[in-house]
C-alpha positions, 0 to 999 in steps of 0.5 A: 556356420564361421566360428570366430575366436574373441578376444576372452579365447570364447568361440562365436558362430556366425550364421552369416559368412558371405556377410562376413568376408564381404565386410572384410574385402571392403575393408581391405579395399578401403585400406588399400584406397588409402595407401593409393592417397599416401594416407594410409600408415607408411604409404605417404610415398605411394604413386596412383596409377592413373586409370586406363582409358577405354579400349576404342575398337574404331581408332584401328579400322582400316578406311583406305584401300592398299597403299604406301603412306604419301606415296603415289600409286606407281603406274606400271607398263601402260596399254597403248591404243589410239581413241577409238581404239579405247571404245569408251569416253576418254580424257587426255592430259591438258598438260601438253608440253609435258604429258605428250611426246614428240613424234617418235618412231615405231615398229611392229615386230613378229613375237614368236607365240604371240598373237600380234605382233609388238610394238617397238621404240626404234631409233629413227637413224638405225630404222631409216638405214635398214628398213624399208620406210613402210615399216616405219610409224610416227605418231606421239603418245600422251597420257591418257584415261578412261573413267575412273582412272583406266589409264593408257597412252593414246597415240596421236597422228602426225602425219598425213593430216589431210587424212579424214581419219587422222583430222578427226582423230586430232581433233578429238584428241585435242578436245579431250584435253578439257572434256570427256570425248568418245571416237567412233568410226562412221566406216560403217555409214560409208564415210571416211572418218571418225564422228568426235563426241563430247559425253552430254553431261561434262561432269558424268565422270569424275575429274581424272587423278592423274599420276604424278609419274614423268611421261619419260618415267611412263614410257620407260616402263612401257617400252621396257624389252621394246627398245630397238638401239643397235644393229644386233638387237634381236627385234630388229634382226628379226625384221631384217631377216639377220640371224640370231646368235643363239647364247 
């Protein structure tokens, strides 16, 4: 029960409270409604609070994988390998004049604890000087892929182009340019060469995306620690048998 005072000081009850407090909270919302129009006694200068919008959880989800906004993915040190070196079918760069080297010059080099030995950059005047011309390559490099962007620099004969080997190897190189092109070795069936095949459907692959990286920027990070310029770089001493001063 509320007991409730009126005007003559007499006490009423009522046997409704809920009812009672209701009717008060919707009064005082209608009051406060008011002031919020400015038609309320002293809240003419009131301001109405614009309403929130609804939260909306899908205007912050993630639908794109890691990058930096407007930026190219920066390609790192690339694998080297010839075409059929890559097993699979493989694109190259159409953009010849600036997506494949000049020839350049190379050696391999004995890596202590390593496997395999490592190719090197060497400038052609220190190398001719002071190795023997076995030990010296040439070939070009061009950017090259795999499917889905597995990319790589392709190494592309130069010399001896009679060669069975190094005819098909450019020829299949010169074909990837436009298709997708798998080299396979027909060592197996007796026969000097490689046997250039274009992928049956052309678009089985999607197109490359190629980096937008400058070849000279590639190669750089490529060959970074691999570059063979003066008499007492360590790679070279190696080579020639010079003893390394040890620091």
């Amino acid at each position: 029960m509320l007991e409730q005072k009126t005007d003559h000081g007499k006490v009423r009850t009522s046997g409704y409270p809920a009812e009672s407090e209701a009717e008060e909270a919707e009064a005082l919302a209608s009051t406060e409604n008011a002031a919020g129009d400015g038609k309320a006694n002293g809240s003419a200068s009131a301001v109405a609070v614009a309403k929130p919008s609804p939260f909306d959880l899908n205007k912050f989800r993630s639908k794109r994988a890691d990058a930096i906004a407007n930026v190219d993915t920066l390609q790192t040190g690339l694998p080297i390998s010839s075409m059929s070196q890559a097993k699979d079918f493989v694109r190259l760069h159409p953009d010849q004049d600036n997506y494949w080297s000049p020839e350049l010059c190379f050696v391999m080099v004995p890596i202590k604890g390593a496997k395999r030995d490592s190719l090197h950059l060497i400038e052609e005047d220190l190398a001719m000087r002071l190795l023997p011309s076995g030990k010296i390559m040439r070939f070009r490099l061009a950017l090259a892929t795999k499917p889905h962007d597995v990319f790589f620099l392709c190494r592309i004969p130069t010399r001896n182009l009679d060669n069975s080997w190094n005819r098909d190897n450019i020829a299949g190189c010169e074909q990837a340019k436009t298709l997708w092109t798998q080299a396979t070795s027909r060592g197996e069936e007796g026969i000097d060469g490689y046997f250039v095949q274009a992928a049956r459907d052309p678009d089985a692959f999607p197109p490359p995306k190629w980096p937008e990286q400058s070849l000279n920027d590639l190669l750089d990070r490529a060959f970074a620690g691999r570059r063979i310029d003066s008499e007492d770089h360590p790679a070279l001493l190696r080579l020639i048998g010079g003893k390394q001063s040890v620091s």
